[in-house]
C-alpha positions as CSV (number, residue, x, y, z in Angstrom):
1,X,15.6,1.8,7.2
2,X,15.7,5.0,5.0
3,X,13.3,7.8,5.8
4,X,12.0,9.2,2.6
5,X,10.2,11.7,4.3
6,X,9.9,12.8,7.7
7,X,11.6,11.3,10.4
8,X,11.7,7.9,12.6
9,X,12.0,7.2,16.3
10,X,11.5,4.1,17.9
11,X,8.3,4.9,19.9
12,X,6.7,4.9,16.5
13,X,4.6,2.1,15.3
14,X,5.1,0.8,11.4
15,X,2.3,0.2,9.0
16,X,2.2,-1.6,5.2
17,X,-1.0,0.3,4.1
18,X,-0.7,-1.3,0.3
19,X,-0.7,-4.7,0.1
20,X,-2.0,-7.8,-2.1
21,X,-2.6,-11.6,-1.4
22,X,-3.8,-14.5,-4.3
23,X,-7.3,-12.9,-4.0
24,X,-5.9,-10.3,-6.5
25,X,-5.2,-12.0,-10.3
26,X,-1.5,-10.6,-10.1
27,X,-0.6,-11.9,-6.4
28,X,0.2,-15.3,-5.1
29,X,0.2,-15.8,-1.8
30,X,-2.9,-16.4,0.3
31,X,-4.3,-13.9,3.1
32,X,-3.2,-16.0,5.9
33,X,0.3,-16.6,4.6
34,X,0.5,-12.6,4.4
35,X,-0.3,-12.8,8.1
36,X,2.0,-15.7,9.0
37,X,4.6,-13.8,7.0
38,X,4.7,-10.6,8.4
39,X,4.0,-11.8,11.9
40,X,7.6,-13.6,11.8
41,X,9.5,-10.6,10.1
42,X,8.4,-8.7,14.0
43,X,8.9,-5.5,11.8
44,X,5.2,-4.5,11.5
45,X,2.4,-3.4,13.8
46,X,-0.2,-3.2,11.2
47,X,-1.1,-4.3,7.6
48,X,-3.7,-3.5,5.4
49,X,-4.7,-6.1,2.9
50,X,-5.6,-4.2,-0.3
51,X,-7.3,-6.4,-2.9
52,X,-8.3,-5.5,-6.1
53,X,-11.9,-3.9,-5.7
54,X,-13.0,-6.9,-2.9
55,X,-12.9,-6.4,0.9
56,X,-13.4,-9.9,2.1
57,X,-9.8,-11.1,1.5
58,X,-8.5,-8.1,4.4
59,X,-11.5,-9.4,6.6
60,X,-10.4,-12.9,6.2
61,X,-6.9,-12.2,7.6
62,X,-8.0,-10.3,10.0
63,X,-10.1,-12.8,11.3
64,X,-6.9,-15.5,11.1
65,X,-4.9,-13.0,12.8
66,X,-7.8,-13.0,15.4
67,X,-7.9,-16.8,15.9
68,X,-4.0,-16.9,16.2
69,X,-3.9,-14.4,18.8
70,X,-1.2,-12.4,16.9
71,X,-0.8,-8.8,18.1
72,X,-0.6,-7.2,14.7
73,X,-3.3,-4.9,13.2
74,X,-5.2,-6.2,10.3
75,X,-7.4,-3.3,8.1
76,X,-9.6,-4.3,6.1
77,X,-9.5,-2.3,2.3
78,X,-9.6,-2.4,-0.9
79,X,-7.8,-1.0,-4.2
80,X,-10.7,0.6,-6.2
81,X,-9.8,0.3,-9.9
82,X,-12.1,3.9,-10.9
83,X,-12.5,5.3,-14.6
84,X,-9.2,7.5,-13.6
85,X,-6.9,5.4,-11.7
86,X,-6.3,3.3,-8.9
87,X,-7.7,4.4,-5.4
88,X,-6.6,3.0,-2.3
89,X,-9.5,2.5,0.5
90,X,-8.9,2.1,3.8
91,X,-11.0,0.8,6.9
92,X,-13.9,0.2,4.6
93,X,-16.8,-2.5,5.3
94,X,-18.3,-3.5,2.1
95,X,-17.5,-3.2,-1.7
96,X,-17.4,-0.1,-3.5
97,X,-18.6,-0.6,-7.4
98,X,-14.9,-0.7,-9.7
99,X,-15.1,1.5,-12.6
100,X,-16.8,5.1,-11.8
101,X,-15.0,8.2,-11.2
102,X,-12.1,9.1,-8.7
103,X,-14.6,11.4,-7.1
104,X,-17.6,9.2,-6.7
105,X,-15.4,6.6,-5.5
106,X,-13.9,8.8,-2.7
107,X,-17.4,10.2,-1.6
108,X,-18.2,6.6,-1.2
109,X,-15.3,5.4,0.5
110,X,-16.0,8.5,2.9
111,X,-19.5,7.7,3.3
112,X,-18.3,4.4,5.0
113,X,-16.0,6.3,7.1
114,X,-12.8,5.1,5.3
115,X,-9.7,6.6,4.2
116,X,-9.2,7.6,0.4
117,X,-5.6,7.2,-0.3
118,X,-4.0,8.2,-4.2
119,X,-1.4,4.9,-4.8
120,X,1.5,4.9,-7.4
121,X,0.5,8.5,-8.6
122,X,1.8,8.8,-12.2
123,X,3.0,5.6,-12.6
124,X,2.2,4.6,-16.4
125,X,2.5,1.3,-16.3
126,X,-0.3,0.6,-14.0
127,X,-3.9,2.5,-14.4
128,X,-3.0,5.5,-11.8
129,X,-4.2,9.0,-11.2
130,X,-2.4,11.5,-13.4
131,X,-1.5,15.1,-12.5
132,X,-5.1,16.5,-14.1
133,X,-7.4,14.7,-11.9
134,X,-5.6,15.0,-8.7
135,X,-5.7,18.5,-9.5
136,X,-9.3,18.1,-10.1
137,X,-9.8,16.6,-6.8
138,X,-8.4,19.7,-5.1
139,X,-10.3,22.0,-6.3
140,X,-13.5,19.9,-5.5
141,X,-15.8,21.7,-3.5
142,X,-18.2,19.0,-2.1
143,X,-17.2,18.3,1.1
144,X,-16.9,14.6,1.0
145,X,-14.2,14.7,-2.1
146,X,-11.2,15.0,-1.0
147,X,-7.9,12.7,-0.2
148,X,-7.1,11.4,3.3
149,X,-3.4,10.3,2.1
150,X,-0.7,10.2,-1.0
151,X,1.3,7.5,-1.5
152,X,4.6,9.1,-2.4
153,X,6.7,5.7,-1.8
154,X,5.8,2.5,-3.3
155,X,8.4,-0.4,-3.2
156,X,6.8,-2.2,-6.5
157,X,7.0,1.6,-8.4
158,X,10.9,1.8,-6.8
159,X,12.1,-1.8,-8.6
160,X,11.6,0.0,-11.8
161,X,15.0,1.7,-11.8
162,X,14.3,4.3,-14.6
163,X,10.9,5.4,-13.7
164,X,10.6,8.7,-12.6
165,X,6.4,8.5,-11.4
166,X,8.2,8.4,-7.5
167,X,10.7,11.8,-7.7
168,X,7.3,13.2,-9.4
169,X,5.0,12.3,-6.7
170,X,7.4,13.3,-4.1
171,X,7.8,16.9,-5.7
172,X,4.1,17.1,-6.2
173,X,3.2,16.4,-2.3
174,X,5.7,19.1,-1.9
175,X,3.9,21.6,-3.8
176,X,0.6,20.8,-2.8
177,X,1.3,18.7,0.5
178,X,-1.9,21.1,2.7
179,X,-4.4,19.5,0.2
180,X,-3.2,15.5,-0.2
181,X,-3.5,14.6,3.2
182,X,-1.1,12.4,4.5
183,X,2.2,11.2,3.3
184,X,1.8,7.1,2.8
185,X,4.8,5.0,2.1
186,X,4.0,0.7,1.0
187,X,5.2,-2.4,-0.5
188,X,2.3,-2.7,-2.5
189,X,3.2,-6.2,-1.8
190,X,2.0,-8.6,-4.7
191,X,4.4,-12.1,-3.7
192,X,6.2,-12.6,-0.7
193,X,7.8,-9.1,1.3
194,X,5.0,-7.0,2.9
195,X,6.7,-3.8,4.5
196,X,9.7,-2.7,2.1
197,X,7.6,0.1,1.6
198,X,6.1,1.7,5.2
199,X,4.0,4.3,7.1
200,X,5.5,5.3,10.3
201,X,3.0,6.7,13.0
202,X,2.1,6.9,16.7
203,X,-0.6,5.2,18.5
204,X,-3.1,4.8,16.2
205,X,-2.9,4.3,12.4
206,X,-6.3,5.9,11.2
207,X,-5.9,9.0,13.2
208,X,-2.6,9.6,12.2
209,X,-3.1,9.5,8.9
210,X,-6.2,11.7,9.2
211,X,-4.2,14.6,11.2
212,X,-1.5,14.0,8.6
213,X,1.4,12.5,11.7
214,X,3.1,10.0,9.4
215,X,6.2,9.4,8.1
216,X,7.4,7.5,5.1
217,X,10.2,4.6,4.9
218,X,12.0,2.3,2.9
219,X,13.9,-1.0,4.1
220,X,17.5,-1.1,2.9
221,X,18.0,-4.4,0.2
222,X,19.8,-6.5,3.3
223,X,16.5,-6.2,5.8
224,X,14.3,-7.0,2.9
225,X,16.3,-10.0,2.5
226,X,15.4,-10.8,5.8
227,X,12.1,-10.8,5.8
228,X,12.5,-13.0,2.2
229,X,14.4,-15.4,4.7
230,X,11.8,-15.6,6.5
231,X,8.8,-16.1,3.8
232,X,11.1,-19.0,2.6
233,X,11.5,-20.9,5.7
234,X,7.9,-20.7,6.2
235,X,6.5,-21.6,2.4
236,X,9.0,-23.3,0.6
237,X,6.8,-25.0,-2.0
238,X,5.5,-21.6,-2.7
239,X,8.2,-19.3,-2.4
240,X,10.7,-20.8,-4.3
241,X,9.7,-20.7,-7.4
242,X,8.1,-17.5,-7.3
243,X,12.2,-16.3,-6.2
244,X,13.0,-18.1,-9.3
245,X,10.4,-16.3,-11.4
246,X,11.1,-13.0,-10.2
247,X,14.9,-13.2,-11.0
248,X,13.5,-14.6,-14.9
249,X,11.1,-11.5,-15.1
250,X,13.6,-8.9,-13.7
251,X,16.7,-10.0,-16.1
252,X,14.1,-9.9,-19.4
253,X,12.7,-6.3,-17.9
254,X,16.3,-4.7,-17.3
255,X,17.1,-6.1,-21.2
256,X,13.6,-3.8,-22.3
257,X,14.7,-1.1,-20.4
């Protein structure tokens, strides 16, 4: 593993925060696959399943995970698609309405005890937060609006090679790092290799990430592989052709870029 930022020991515990199953339009594989898929990789101790502005798909794997018996941590979230970007909520029960601003959507997300989280910051290819709102969201004085965590890693953001939204969001934590909370690292997982993205932390993920105790990760290409390995033998049918896909969409991409 490479540490992005901050350090990792082996008496921390590893987290996905940021990731999708078929619930989402642009995902394929279903929530309990996610589980059965992460649970054989033994890298993780908690994932949170991040649909696209819907809670119930992170509530139905945690319940599989439940019936199973598995040891690993399921949260249930959401990605909140809001007038300004994407939001990432964490530990959340019920829906929060798609579509109104970053900071009604965060005083929302807070009213239901959960964790706002800002995800691919200043990405342009997907709908994300830009430099002016975050800023906005600083200097916010109601209470309730604020950020619990900044993703400054995402795996999905990283496998566009001349994108520079990551070195940007790193520098901008940085800079402002006392007022984005806590520095998140993800897959934001959307076929078959939850945790090539990761939050490192220590006994419990929630409070670490409110008292800002994390850590952010990458897996090298050869322990991705592994946990691909691993997806494969356990969904051929499925996996397959979505390997096949991937290697069509990445050679047309790299020839646009």
């Amino acid at each position: 593993m490479k540490e992005i930022l901050g350090a990792y020991s082996r008496d921390q515990k590893l987290a996905d925060p940021h990731v999708h199953t078929n619930k989402s339009r642009d995902a394929y594989l279903a929530p309990e696959q996610i589980v059965e898929i992460t649970v054989a990789s033994e890298l993780l101790h908690t994932i949170a399943i991040t649909d696209h502005d819907k809670v119930s798909p992170s509530i139905e794997a945690f319940e599989y995970a439940q019936r199973h018996g598995y040891s690993l941590e399921v949260v249930s979230g959401s990605e909140i698609s809001t007038l300004d970007g994407h939001l990432l909520a964490l530990y959340i029960e019920y829906d929060i309405p798609s579509h109104q601003s970053v900071e009604q959507t965060i005083k929302e997300i807070h009213k239901q005890d959960g964790l706002a989280i800002a995800v691919h910051p200043f990405f342009k290819r997907i709908r994300s937060l830009n430099q002016q709102r975050i800023l906005d969201v600083i200097k916010n004085d109601d209470p309730e609006i604020y950020l619990d965590g900044f993703e400054i890693f995402n795996a999905g953001v990283n496998s566009y090679p001349k994108t520079t939204a990551i070195k940007e969001a790193g520098e901008f934590y940085l800079q402002h790092k006392g007022f984005l909370g806590a520095p998140i690292g993800s897959s934001d997982n959307h076929y078959f290799t939850p945790g090539r993205g990761l939050t490192a932390y220590k006994k419990d993920l929630k409070e670490s990430i409110k008292s800002r105790e994390t850590a952010v990760l990458m897996l090298e290409d050869h322990e991705s592989a592994q946990i691909r390995h691993h997806a494969i033998n356990l969904f051929p049918k499925e996996i397959n052709p979505l390997v096949a896909k991937l290697e069509k969409y990445r050679e047309l991409r790299n020839k646009r870029e």
